[in-house]
N, C-alpha and C positions, 0 to 999 in steps of 0.2 A: 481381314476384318469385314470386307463387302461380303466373303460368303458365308460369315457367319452374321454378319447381319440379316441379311437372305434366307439362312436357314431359320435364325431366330422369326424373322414377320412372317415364313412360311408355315411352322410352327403355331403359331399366333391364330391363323388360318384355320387349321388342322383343330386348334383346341377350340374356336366357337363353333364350329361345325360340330364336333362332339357334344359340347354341350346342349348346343340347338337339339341333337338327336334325344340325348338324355331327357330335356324337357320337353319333345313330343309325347315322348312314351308316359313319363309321368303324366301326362295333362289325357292322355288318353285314358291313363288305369284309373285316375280321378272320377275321367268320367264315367266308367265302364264303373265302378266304385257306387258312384251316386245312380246310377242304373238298379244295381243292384239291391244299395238301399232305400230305396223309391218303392221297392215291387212291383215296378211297374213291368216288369219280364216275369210271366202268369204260366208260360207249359216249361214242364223239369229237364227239358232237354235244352232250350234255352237259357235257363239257369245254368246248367251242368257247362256250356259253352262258355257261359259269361264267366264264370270262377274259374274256366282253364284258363280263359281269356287274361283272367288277371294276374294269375299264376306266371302266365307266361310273360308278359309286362314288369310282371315285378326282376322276372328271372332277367328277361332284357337288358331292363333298369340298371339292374347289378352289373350286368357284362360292358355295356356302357359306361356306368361312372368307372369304369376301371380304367377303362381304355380313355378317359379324360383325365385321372390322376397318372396314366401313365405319360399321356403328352403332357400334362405341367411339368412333370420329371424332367423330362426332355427339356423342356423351353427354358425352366430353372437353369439347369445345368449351362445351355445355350447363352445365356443371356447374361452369367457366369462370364464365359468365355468371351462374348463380346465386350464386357465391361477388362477385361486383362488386356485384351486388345487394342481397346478404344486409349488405355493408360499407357502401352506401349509406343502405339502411337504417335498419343503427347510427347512421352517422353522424347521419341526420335525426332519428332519436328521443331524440339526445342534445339535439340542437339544443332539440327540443319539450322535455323534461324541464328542462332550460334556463330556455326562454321561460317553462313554467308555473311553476317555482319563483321567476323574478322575478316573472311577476304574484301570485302570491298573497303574492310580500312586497310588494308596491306595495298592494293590496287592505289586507293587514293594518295597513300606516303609514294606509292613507288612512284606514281603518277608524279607528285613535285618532285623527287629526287631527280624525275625525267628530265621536268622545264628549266631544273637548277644546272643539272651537267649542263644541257644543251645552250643555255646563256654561256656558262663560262666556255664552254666546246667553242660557242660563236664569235668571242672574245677573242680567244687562245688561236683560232684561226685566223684570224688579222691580222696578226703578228707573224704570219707560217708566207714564205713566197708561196707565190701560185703555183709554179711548175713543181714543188714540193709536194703541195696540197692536192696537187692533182695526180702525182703519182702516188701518196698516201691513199689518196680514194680508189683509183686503179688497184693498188696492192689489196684494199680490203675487199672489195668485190670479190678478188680472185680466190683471196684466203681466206673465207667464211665467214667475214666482217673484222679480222683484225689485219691492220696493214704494218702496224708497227709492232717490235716487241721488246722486251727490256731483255738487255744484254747482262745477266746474273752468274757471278760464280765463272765466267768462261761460259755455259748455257744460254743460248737463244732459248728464250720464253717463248716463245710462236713456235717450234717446230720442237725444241724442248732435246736438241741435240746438242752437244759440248764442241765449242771450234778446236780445230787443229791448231799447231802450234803456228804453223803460217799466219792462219788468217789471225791468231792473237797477236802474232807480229805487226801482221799490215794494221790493225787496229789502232795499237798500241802507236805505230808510228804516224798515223793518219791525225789531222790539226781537228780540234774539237767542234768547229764549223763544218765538215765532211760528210756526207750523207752517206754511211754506212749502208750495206746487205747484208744478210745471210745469205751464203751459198747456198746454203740446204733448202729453205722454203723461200727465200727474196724479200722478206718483210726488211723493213727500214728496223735497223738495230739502234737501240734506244739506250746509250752510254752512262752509266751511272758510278758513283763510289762505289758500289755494291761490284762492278761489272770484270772484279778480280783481275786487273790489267798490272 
């Protein structure tokens, strides 16, 4: 859009300079015109100059306004273009002002969904022993932010491997107070109805 705005006022440029030229020349043959019919130009070779003179001004003239209606062509067509542009435009920044007022309403929900987990997260920790919660923290560090994983179907959710039939043994016989692993990645296994035992 800037470089057809560009080309458009460059254009713009181009056609008063043309016209400028256009009405030298007229304003010249005018007066070369009123010379003429003045008589006040008295020997026939003077004359004979002055009528080529106008001959040639007029022929000018003509070549001139062409090359003015040829640049309004231009600037027409130009200015065409930057009005399709100038619309496209709109349209796009409507679109972005759009997109950014949904993300920053998505931002804002997720933002409270944040402060809501993190109360009840801070709740829900009070109730965890420390040396729990501290190797909970330990474990998540290590594993890419989850320490814990729910135990589903026989599958650890954190490493997403299915136990042996051992370790569903030892599970299965281990008291519901017990602080379970997975062998496979070490998250704290998370025992549910779901946890196919």
């Amino acid at each position: 859009m800037v470089a057809a705005q560009t080309e458009e006022s460059d254009t713009s440029r181009e056609q008063t300079k043309a016209e400028q030229d256009v009405d030298q020349v007229r304003q010249r043959a005018v007066r070369d015109q009123q010379r003429l019919d003045s008589g006040a130009v008295s020997s026939p070779k003077d004359l004979e100059n002055l009528q080529r003179e106008i001959v040639s001004l007029a022929k000018r003239q003509g070549d001139l306004e062409d090359v003015v209606l040829e640049v309004m062509e231009r600037r027409e067509s130009i200015q065409e273009r930057v009005a399709e542009l100038t619309e496209r435009v709109s349209s796009v920044q409507g679109k972005v002002d759009d997109a950014t007022a949904r993300r920053d309403a998505a931002t804002q929900q997720i933002d409270g969904e944040v402060a809501t987990v993190t109360k009840q997260r801070e709740v829900a920790s009070a109730t965890i022993p420390a040396d729990l919660l501290k190797l909970y923290e330990k474990l998540r560090v290590q594993s890419g932010g989850v320490g814990a994983a729910r135990l589903y179907q026989r599958r650890c959710e954190g490493c997403q491997l299915e136990l042996n039939i051992t370790e569903v043994n030892e599970v299965r016989a281990a008291a519901p107070d017990t602080v379970l692993r997975c062998e496979n990645c070490r998250r704290i296994l998370v025992r549910t109805s779901e946890s196919g035992l």
